[in-house]
C-alpha positions as CSV (number, residue, x, y, z in Angstrom):
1,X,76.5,109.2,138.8
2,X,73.4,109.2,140.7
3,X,73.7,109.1,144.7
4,X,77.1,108.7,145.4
5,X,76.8,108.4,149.0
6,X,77.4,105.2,150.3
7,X,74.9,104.2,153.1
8,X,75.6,101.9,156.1
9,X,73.8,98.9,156.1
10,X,70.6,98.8,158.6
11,X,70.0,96.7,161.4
12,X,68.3,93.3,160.7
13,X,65.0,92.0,161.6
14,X,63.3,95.8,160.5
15,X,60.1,95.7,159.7
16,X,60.7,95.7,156.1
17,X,60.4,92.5,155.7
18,X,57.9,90.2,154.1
19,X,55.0,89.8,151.1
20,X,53.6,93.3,150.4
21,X,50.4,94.4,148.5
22,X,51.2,97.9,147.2
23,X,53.1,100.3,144.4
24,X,57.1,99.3,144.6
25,X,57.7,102.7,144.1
26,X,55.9,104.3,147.6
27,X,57.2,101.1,149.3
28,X,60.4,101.8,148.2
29,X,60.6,105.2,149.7
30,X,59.4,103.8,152.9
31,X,63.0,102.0,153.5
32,X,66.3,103.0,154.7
33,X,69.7,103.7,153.3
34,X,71.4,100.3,153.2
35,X,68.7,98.1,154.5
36,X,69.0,95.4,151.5
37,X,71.9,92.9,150.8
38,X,70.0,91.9,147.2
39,X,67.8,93.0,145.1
40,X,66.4,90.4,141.7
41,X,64.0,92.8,139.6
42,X,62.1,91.2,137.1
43,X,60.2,94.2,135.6
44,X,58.0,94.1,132.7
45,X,59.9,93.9,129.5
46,X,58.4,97.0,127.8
47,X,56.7,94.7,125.0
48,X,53.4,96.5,124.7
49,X,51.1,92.9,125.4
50,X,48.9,92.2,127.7
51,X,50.5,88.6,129.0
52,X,48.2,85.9,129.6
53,X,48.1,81.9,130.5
54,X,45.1,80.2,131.2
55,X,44.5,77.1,133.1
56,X,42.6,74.0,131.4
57,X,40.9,71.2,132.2
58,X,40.3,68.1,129.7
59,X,37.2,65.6,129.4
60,X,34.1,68.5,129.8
61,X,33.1,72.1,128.5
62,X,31.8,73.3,125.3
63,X,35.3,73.8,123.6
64,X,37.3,70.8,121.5
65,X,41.0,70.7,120.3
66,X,42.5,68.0,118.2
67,X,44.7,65.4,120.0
68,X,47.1,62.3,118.7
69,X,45.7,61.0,116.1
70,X,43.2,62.8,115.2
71,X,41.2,62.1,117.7
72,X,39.4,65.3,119.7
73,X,38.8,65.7,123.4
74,X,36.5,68.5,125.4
75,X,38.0,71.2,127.4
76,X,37.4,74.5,129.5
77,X,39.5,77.4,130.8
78,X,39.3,77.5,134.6
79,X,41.1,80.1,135.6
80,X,43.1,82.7,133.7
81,X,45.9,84.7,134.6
82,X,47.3,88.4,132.8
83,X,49.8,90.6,133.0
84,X,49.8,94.1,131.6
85,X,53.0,95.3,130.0
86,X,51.4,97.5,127.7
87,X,53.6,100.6,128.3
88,X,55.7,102.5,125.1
89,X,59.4,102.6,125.7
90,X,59.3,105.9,127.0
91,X,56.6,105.5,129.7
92,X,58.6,102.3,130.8
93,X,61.9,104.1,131.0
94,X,60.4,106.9,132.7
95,X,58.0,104.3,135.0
96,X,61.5,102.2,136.0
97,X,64.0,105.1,136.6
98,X,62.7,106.5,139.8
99,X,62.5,102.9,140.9
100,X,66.4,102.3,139.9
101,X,67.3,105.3,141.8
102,X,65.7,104.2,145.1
103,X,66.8,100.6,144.9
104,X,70.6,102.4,144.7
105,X,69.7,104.2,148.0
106,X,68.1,101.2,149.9
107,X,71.2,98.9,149.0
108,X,73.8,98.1,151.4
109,X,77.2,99.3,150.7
110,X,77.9,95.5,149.7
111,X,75.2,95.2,148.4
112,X,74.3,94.3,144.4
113,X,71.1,94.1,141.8
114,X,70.2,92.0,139.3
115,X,67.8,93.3,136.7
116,X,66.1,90.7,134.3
117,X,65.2,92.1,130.9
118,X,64.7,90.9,127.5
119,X,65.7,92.3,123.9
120,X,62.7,94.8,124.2
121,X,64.5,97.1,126.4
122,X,67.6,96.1,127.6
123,X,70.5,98.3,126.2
124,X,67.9,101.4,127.4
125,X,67.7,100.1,131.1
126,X,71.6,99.4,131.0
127,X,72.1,103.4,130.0
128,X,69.7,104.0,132.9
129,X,72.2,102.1,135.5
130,X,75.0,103.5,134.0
131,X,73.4,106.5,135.3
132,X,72.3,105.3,138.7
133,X,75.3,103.4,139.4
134,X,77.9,104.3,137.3
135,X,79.1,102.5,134.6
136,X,82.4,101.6,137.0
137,X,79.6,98.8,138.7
138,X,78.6,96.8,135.8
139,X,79.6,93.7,136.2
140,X,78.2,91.6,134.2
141,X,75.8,90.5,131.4
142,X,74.1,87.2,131.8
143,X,72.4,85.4,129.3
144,X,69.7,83.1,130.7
145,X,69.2,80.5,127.4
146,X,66.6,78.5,127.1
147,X,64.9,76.2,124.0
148,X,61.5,76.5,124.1
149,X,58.5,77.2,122.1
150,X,58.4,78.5,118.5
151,X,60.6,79.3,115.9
152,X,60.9,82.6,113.7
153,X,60.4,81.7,109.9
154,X,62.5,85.6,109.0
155,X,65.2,85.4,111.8
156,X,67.5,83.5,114.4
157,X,64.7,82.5,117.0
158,X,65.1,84.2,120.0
159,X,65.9,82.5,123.0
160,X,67.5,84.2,125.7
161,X,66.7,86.3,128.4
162,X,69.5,89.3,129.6
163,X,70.3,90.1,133.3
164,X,72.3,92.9,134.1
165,X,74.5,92.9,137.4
166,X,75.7,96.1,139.1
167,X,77.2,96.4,142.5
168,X,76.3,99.2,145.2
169,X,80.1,100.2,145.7
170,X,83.6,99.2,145.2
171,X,82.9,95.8,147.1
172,X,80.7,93.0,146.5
173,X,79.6,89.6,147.8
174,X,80.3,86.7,145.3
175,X,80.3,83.7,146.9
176,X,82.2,81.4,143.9
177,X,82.4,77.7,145.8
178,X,78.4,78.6,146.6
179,X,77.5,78.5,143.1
180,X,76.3,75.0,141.6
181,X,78.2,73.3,139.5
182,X,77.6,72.4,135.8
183,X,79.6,69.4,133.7
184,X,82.1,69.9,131.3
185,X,81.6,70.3,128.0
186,X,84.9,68.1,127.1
187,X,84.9,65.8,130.2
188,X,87.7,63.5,128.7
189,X,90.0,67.0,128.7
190,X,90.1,67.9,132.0
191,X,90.6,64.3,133.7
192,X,88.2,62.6,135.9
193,X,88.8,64.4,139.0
194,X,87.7,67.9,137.9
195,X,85.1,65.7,135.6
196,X,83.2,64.5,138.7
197,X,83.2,68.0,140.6
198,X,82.1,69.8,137.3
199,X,82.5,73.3,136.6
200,X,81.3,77.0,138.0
201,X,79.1,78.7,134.8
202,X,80.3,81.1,133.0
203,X,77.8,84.4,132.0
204,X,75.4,81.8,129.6
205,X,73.3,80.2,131.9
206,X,71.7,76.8,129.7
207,X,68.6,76.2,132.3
208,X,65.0,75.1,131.0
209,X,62.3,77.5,131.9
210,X,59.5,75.9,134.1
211,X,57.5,73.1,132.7
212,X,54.1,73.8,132.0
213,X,53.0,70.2,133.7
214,X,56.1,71.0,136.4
215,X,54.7,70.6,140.4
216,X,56.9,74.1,139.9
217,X,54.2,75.5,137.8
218,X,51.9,77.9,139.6
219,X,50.3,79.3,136.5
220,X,51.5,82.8,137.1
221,X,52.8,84.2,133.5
222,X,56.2,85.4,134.0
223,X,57.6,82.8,136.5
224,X,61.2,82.0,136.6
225,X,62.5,78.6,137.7
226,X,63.7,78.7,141.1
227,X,66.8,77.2,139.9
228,X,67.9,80.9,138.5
229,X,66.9,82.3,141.6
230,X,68.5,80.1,143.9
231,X,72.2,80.5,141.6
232,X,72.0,84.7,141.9
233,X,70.7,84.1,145.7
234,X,74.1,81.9,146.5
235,X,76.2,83.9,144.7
236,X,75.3,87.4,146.2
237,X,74.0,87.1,149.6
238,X,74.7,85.5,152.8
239,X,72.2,83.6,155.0
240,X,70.4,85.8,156.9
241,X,70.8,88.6,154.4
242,X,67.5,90.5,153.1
243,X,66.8,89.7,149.5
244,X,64.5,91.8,148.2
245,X,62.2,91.5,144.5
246,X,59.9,94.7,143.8
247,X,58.1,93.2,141.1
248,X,57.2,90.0,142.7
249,X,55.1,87.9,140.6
250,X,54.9,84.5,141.5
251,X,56.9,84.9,144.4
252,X,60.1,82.9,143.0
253,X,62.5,85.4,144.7
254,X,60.9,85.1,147.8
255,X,60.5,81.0,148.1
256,X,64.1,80.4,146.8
257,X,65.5,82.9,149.9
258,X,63.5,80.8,152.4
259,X,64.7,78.2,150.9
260,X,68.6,79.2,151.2
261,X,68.2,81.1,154.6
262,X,67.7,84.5,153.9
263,X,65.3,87.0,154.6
264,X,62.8,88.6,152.3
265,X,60.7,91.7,151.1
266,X,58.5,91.0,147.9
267,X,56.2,93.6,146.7
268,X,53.7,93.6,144.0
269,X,50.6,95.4,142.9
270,X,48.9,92.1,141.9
271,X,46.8,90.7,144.2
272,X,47.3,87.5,142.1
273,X,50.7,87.7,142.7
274,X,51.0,88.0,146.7
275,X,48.3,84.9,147.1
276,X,50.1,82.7,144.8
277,X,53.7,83.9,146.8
278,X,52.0,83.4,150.5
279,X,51.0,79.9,149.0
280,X,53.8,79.2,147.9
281,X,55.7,80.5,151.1
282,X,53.2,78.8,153.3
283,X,54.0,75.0,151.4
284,X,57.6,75.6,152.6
285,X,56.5,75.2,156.1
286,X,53.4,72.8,155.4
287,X,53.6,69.4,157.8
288,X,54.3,67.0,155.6
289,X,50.6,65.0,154.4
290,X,50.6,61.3,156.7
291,X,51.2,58.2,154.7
292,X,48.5,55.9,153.6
């Protein structure tokens, strides 16, 4: 195993906190041992596309589309978001293992990562933490299903998303009576009482992605529902703790630990990314607009 030194956990309130514009990789190495309580890594999923969602508006422009009916409306792209994930499986391996190794480092002794990876890659990046961590952390596989979108015509459609969880050292933080509840499958088996307080999930987590006409939507093209975030964030860190996400997108990791009383480092390379994550940030502690 990789590093098997276990750090002591740095004081709070470092200046490692907060949205940064920059290479995860040279921010990473700027941090000390044990300075992180959480880390949520969303990294590209080693697909070789270019990701891209553009922003319309209806009733002007030079383009048409057919609506109900048959009936066609007028429409324009105004503004248009991408996301390169264009590297060859060994370029990403070799791109996220460095990474993997300092995350280890900067993690407190209690301290845990989730990594969020899809079919593309993930039994390669769980050889990589075997490595980093040793296989004795794994903890679990979760399977983030969703139904949405298209369906294969040759093969079961795919519909799931795979985070791995791996804990620093021997310990952990899982905070079970934290985690939100889900209902019963069988309500009428377990009797009303357990019924009404519902369930704790199990490693599938049914949870829709986010809307595409959702107030969540910020039109970034690999944002997660803050509903996913928010679960992990519960379950593996305390208020006050730093959650940190060094591949930040659309700033999801970030707004869901302000949200739950945390602290919080995002880094990205995007400057896309880190306005769309100070906007979001900054509509947390907006005044709310006067009524009419």
């Amino acid at each position: 195993m990789i590093g098997e030194e276990t750090p002591a956990a740095a004081e709070p309130g470092g200046p490692w906190e907060g949205v940064v514009l920059g290479d995860n990789l040279e921010v990473l190495r700027t941090l000390p041992d044990g300075c992180v309580d959480l880390v949520y890594i969303d990294p590209p999923f080693g697909t070789g596309q270019r990701r891209r969602l553009d922003s319309i508006r209806t009733g002007s422009g030079d383009r048409t589309r057919a609506g109900f009916g048959g009936r066609t409306y007028r429409w324009e792209t105004v503004s248009s978001l991408q996301y390169q994930d264009g590297m060859d499986l060994d370029a990403y391996l070799g791109f996220l293992a460095p990474r993997l190794v300092e995350i280890h480092r900067v993690l407190a002794a209690h301290g845990s990562l989730y990594v969020h990876l899809d079919h593309h890659a993930v039994h390669h990046v769980r050889l990589l933490l075997d490595g980093v961590f040793g296989h004795e952390r794994f903890l679990n596989e979760i399977i983030w299903a969703y139904d949405y979108g298209g369906r294969a015509r040759d093969r079961w459609a795919r519909k799931h998303d795979n985070i791995l969880w791996y804990a620093r050292s021997a310990t952990w933080v899982f905070n079970r009576e934290a985690v939100d509840r889900i209902p019963y499958l069988a309500p009428g088996l377990v009797g009303p009482e357990k019924a009404a307080r519902g369930k704790l999930p199990t490693d599938v987590w049914w949870m829709t992605i986010v809307p595409t006409s959702g107030r969540e939507r910020t039109g970034y093209p690999t944002q997660k529902p803050l509903r996913l975030l928010e679960r992990i964030i519960r379950a593996s860190s305390n208020p006050g703790d730093l959650v940190a996400d060094f591949f930040g997108g659309s700033g999801t990791t970030a707004v869901a630990a302000e949200r739950l009383g945390r602290r919080h480092l995002l880094v990205d390379t995007n400057p896309d990314a880190i306005r769309i994550t100070r906007e979001r940030l900054a509509a947390l502690t907006a005044p709310p607009a006067p009524a009419d």
